[in-house]
C-alpha positions in Angstrom: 0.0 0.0 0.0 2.7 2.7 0.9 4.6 1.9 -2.8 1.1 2.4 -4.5 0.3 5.3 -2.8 3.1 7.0 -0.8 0.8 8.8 1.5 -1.3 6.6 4.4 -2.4 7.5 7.7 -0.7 7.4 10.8 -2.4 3.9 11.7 -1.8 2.5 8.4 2.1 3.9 9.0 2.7 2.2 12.2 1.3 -1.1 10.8 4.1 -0.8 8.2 6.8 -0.1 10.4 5.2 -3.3 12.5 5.4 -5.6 9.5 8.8 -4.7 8.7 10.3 -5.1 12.2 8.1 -8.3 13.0 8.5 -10.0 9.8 11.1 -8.6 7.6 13.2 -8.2 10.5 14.4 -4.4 9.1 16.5 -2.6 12.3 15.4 0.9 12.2 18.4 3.0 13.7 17.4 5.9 16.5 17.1 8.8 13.6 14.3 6.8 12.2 11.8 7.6 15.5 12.9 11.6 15.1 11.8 11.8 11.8 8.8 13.6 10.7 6.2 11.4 8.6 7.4 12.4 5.3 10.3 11.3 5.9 9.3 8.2 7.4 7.5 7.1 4.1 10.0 8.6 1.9 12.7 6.4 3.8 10.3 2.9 3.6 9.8 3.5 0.3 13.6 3.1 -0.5 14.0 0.4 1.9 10.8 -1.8 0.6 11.1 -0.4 -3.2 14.0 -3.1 -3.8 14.2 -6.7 -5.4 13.5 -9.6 -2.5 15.4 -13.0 -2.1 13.8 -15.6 0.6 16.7 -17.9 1.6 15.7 -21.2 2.7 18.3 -22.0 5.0 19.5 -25.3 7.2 20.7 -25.5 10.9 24.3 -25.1 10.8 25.8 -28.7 11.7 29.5 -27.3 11.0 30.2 -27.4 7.8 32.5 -24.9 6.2 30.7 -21.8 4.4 29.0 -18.7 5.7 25.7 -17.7 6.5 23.1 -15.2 8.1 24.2 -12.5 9.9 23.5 -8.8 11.0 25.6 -6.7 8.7 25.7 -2.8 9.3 26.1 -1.3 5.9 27.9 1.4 4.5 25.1 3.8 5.3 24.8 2.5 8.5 21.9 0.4 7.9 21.8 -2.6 10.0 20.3 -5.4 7.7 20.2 -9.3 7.2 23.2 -10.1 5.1 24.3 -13.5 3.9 28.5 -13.7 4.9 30.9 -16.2 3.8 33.5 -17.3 6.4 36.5 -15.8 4.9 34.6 -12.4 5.5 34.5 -12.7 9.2 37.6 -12.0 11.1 38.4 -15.4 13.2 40.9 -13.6 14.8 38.8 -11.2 16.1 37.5 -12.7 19.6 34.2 -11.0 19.0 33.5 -12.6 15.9 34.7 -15.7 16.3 32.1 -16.3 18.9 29.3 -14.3 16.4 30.1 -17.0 14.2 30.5 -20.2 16.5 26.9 -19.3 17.3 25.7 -19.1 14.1 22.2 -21.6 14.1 21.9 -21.5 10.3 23.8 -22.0 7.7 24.1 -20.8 3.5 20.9 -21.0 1.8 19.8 -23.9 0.1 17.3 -23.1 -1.8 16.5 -19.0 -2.8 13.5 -17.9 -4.4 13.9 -14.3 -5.8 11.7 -11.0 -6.9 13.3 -9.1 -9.5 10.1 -6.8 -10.3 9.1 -3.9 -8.3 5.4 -3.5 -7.4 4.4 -1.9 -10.4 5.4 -4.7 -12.1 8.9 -2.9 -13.7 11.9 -5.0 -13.7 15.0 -3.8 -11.3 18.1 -2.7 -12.7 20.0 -4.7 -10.4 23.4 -3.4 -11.2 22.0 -0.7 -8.8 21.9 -2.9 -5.6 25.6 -4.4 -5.8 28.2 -3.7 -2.8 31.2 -3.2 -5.1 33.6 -3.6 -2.1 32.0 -6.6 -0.6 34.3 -8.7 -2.7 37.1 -10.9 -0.5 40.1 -13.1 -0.4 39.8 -16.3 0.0 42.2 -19.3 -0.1 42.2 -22.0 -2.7 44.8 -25.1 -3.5 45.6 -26.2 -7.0 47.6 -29.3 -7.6 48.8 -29.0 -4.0 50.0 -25.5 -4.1 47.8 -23.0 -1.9 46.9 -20.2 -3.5 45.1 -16.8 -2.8 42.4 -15.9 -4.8 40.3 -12.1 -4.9 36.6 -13.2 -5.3 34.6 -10.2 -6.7 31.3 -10.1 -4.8 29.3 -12.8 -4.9 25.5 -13.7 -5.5 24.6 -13.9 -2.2 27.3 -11.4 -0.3 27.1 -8.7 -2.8 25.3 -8.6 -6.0 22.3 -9.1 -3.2 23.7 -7.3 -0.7 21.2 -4.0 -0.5 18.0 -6.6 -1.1 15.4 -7.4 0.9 16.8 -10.9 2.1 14.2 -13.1 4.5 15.5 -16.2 6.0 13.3 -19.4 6.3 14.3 -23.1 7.6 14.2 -25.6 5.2 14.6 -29.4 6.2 18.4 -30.5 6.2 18.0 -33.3 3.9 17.6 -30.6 0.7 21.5 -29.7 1.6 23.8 -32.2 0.3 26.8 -30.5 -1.1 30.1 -32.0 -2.6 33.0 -29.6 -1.4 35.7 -32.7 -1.2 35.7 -35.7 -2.8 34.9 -37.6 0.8 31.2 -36.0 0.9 30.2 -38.7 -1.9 31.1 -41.2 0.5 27.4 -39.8 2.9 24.5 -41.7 2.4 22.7 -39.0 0.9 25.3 -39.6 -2.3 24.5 -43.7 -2.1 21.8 -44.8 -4.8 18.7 -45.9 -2.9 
């Protein structure tokens, strides 16, 4: 209703800002409460006026890869963000614990809105995070190697989306990262 129409009442405002804490789990920062109501539309309308990716996610049983996180943004947004492991600083005490405790892990399966509600496709070269691209470490015929990774699909090319997490059953994650995981009995013919 606010894209449609930009303008609703005060009730119809606070419902809004409901939904969007309760359900798309946006963190308004303090400035958002001071703001007149203007501003407060004018500000959900950039923040819901953006493509949506629902990540179905599984509980984190430790295997290697990233997952959800709160991410403050370079505006200082504080948003859901999916974060690969060799984006978090291990040596960091503080976020080595942030990320022992992750309960989920990389989504699974992703189902994606590329429209906006008028029905208009996104351009969306305009909600990339050029600098969320990382190094990450790689062997090749036994030598270790360093390797830049430019942002990826889920930590930047999505990065200033709406992102909502869901739990998906752990038997629809079966991934082959070394030779060893066809040896699990979800690889074995039935």
């Amino acid at each position: 209703m606010l894209l449609e129409h930009r303008e609703v009442s005060d009730s119809k405002l606070s419902e809004i800002v409901d939904y969007c804490e309760r359900t798309i789990l946006f963190r308004f920062n303090s400035e958002f409460g001071l703001m007149e109501k203007m501003e407060k539309m004018d500000y959900l309308y950039g923040r819901l006026n953006r493509p949506l990716r629902v990540c179905g996610m599984v509980k984190n049983e430790g295997d290697t890869g990233g997952g959800p996180f709160w991410i403050k943004g370079k505006t200082g947004e504080v948003t859901l963000q999916i974060v690969e492991t060799s984006q978090i600083d291990l040596k960091d005490k503080d976020q080595e614990s942030i990320f022992k405790s992750a309960t989920h892990f990389n989504p699974v399966d992703v189902a994606c809105s590329f429209v906006d509600f008028k029905g208009d496709f996104f351009d969306l070269s305009e909600f990339v995070d050029e600098n969320a691209g990382f190094i990450s470490i790689k062997s090749k015929d036994g030598r270790t190697l360093k390797a830049l990774e430019l942002p990826g699909l889920w930590n930047g090319a999505m990065s200033d989306w709406i992102s909502v997490f869901v739990e998906v059953p752990l038997i629809t994650f079966n991934p082959v990262k070394v030779i060893n995981d066809l040896l699990k009995k979800e690889h074995q013919p039935s």
